[in-house]
N, C-alpha and C positions, 0 to 999 in steps of 0.2 A: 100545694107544697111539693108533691112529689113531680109537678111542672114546672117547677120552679128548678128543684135540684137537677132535673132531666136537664134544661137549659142550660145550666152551669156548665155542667159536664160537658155537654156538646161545646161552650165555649172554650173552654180549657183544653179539650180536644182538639178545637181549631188553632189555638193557637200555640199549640206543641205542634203542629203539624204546620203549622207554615212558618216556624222555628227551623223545625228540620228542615223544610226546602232553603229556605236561606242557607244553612250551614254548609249543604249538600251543594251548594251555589259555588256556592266561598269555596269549600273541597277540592272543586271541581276547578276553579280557575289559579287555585296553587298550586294545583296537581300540571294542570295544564301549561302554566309559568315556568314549573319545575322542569318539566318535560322538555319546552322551548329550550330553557338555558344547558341544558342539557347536551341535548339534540346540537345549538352553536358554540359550546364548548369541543365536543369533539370533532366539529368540524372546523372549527380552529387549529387542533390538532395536526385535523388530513391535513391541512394547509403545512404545517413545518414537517411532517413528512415528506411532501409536495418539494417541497424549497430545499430538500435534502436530497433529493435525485435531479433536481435542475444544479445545484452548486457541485456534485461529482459528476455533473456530463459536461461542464464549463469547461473551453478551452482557454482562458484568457488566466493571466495570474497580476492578479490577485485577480478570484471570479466576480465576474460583474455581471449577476442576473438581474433581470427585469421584473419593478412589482408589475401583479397580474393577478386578476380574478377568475374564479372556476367555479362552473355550477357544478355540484356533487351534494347525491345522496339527498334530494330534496331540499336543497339551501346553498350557499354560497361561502366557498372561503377569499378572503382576497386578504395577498402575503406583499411585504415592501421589506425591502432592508436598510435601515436605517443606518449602519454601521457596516463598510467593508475596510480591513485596513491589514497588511502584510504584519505576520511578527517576524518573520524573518522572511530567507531567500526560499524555503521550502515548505513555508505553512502561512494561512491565513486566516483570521476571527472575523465571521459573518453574524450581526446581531441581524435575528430574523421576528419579523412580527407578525401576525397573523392573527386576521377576524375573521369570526364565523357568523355567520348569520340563519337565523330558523325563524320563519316567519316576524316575530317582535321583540327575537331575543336577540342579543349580539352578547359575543363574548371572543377577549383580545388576551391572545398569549405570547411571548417573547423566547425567542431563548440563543443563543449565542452558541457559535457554529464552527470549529474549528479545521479545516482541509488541511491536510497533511502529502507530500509527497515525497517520496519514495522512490530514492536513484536505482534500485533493484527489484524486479517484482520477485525474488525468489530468492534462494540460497547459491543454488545456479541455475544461469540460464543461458540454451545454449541455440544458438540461431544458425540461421543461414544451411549452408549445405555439408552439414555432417554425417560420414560416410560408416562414422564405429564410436560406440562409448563401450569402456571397456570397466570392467570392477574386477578387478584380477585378486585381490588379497590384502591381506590387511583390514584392520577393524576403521569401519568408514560409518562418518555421522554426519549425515546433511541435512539439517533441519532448517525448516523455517516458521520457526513458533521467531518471536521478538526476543535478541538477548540483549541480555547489560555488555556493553564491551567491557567496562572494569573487571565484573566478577566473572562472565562467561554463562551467569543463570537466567536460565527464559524469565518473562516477565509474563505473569499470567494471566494480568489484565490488558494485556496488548492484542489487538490482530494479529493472526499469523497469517503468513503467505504461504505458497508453495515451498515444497523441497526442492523441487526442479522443474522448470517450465521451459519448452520447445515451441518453436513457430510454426510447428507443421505436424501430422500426424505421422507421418516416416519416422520424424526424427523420434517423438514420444514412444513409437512401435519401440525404436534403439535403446531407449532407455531404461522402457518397463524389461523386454529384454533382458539387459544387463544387471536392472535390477532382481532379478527372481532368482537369483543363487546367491543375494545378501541374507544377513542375518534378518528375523521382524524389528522394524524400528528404526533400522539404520538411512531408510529415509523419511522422515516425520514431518508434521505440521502442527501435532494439536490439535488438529479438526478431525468431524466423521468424512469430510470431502479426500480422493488422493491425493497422492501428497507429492507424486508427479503431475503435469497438466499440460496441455496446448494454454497459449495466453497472446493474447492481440499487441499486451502492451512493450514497449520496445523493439520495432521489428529490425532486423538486420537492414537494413538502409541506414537506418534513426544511429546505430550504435557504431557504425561505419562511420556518420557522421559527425557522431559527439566525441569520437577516437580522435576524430580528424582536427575536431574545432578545438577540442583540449588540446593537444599536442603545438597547436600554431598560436594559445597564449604565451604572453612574455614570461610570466610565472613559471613554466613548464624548464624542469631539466631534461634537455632531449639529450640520449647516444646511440650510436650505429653499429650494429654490429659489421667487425671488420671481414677483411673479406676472405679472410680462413671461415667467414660461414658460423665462428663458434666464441659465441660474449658468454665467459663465467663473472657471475659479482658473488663472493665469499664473503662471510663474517662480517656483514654490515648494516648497519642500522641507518633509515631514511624517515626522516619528522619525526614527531611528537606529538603529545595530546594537543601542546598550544599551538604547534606550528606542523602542521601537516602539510606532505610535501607531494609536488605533481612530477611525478615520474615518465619517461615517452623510452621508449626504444624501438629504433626502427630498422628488420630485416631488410635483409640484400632481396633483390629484384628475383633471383634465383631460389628455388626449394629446396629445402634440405637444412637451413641457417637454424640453430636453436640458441638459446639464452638458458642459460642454468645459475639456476639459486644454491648455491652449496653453503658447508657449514652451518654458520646462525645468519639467518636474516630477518631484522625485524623492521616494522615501518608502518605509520598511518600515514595517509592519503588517499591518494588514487596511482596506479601504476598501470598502464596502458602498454602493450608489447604490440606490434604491428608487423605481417607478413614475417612472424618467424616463432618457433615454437616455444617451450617455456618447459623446462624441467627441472622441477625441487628434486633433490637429490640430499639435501641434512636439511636442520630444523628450520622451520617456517612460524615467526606470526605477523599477524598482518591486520591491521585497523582499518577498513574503509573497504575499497572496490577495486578490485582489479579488471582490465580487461584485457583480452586476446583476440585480435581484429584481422580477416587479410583472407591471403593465399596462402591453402597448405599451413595454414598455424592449427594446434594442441597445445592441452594441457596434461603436463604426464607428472605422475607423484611417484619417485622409487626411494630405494636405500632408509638407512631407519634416521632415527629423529623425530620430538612432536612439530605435527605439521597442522598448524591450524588459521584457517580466517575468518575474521569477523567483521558483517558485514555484507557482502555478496562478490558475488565470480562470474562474468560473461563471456562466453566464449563463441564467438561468429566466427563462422568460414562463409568467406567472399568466391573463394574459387569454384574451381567444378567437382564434381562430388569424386572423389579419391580413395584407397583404402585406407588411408592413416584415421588413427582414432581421434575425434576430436576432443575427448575428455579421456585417459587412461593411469587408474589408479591401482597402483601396485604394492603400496604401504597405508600404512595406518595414514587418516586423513580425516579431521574436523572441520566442516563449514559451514558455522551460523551465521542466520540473518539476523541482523540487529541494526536496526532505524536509527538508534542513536551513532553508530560507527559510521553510517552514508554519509547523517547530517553533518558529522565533524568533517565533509569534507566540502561541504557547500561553499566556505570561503576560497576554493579553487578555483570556481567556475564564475565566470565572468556574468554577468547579465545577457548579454547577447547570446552567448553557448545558453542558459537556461532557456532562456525565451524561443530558442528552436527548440528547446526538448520538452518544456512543459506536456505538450500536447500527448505526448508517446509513454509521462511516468503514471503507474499505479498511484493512487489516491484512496485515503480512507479522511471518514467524516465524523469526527466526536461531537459528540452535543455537552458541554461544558457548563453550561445554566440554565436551568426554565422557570418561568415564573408564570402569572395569570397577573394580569393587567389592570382587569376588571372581575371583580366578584362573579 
């Protein structure tokens, strides 16, 4: 009897025991499933972050990268896009797809990819060979957080640019400079990065040339300043929200020519001055992009009045480096960047003018949808 029960036991024992290994089995290869799917979901992932530094190094517009597979991290992602298509002249939607693979796992995630460009990389930026920036007085706000051109308020889910970006470290020297007997704030970004900077994109060639190519569409109102050397425009308003207008004016061959903004002047577009200076002297606003391109040209802000742009300001000297200031602010002066004030100018530019400058604009990259494919 009591061999009997011994027996028992020892069976019931065996067969709990090789219960648990079964279980311990099973455990083991969920555990190990789970891991795989794992393991080729985030390397699904790498892969659309992969596709998101190849679509902002793309020179083409609309970007046309290539699918491609990449070994990483012990397994493989490989990304296709299935979708590339412009929504306008200044952005475009990239559906991107991406598997990952981990040994027996695969896993496929989507997500749709927005490029954005950007006819200013700052609030100003000031190229080429400038010889003085000056911040004499008056309450001055140059930011470059993202504003609303309607209301004038940043937008706080948007990128911000610089407050001021230079092509060269001289000129940034001039800048920081000028700037350190501002109030704190009055040049801002938003970010912990500063909020002046050297920056690659647009270089003085690029904005020489896009002065150039603007100016020689049929669109363009070009005038000259005459040869007393001195064009004043007073009290007048140039476009609208719906019709923004392409502005040219071009200095005398000679130094010394300026252009003055007096009274109220207001205007969206773009407004391009060439080889001759620019001086607001009463109220200023202004919707879009101005540029100041050439020999011996400035930007100088005196007399009172609110003076404000939204939008961006480029100021390039072409000539040989001079004592004149290239930027010289003497009154009160607001200049925000705002993406939506560039973009209302995009129906200016022709295709051919973009397609030479694509290459030279800042870009940002939203991710707009994600989804999983597969479980």
């Amino acid at each position: 009897m009591i061999l009997f029960s011994s027996l028992a036991i020892l069976s019931a024992l065996l067969m709990v025991g090789i219960g648990a290994r079964v279980m311990l089995q099973n455990d083991y290869r969920v555990l190990t499933n789970l891991r795989g799917s794992i393991e080729a979901f985030y390397l699904a992932t790498a892969g659309l972050e992969w596709s998101k530094n190849e679509i902002s190094q793309a020179a083409s517009f609309p970007p046309s990268p290539a699918a491609r597979s990449e070994n990483f991290g012990g397994g493989t992602f490989a990304v296709n896009f299935p979708t590339v298509a412009p929504n306008d002249s200044l952005s475009a939607r990239i559906v991107v797809r991406s598997t990952g693979t981990a040994g027996t796992s695969v896993q496929t995630v989507e997500a749709q990819l927005r490029k954005s460009y950007d006819l200013a990389d700052a609030a100003i930026g000031l190229r080429g060979n400038g010889a003085q920036v000056v911040f004499g007085g008056g309450a001055v706000l140059v930011s470059g957080r993202d504003h609303d051109p309607v209301t004038g308020k940043p937008i706080s889910s948007a990128k911000p640019r610089a407050a001021v970006t230079a092509d060269s470290d001289s000129l940034l020297g001039l800048i920081n400079a000028a700037a350190g007997g501002l109030p704190p704030g009055s040049l801002e970004n938003g970010a912990s990065t500063p909020a002046s900077i050297t920056s690659d994109h647009l270089p003085a060639a690029a904005i020489n040339q896009l002065a150039s190519s603007l100016c020689g569409q049929a669109a363009a109102i070009v005038s000259a300043v005459p040869a007393t050397g001195a064009l004043t425009y007073e009290n007048q308003t140039w476009g609208s929200g719906g019709s923004p207008e392409l502005r040219c004016v071009d200095g005398l061959a000679e130094s010394g020519d300026t252009v003055t903004l007096a009274g109220s002047v207001a205007g969206k577009g773009i407004l391009i001055v060439r080889n001759a200076d620019v001086i607001v002297t009463g109220q200023l606003r202004w919707e879009g992009l101005i540029i100041v391109s050439g020999a011996e040209v400035g930007f100088k802000v005196i007399g009172g009045g609110n003076k404000e742009l939204i939008g961006g300001l480029i100021l390039n000297e072409t000539g040989a480096p001079g004592g004149k200031a290239i930027l010289d602010i003497q009154s009160d002066l607001k200049v925000l960047f705002s993406r939506q004030a560039l973009a209302n100018t995009a129906p200016l530019l022709s295709t051919a003018v973009l397609n030479n400058v694509y290459t030279h604009l800042p870009t940002t990259i939203q991710q707009e949808y994600w989804r999983a494919v597969t479980p």
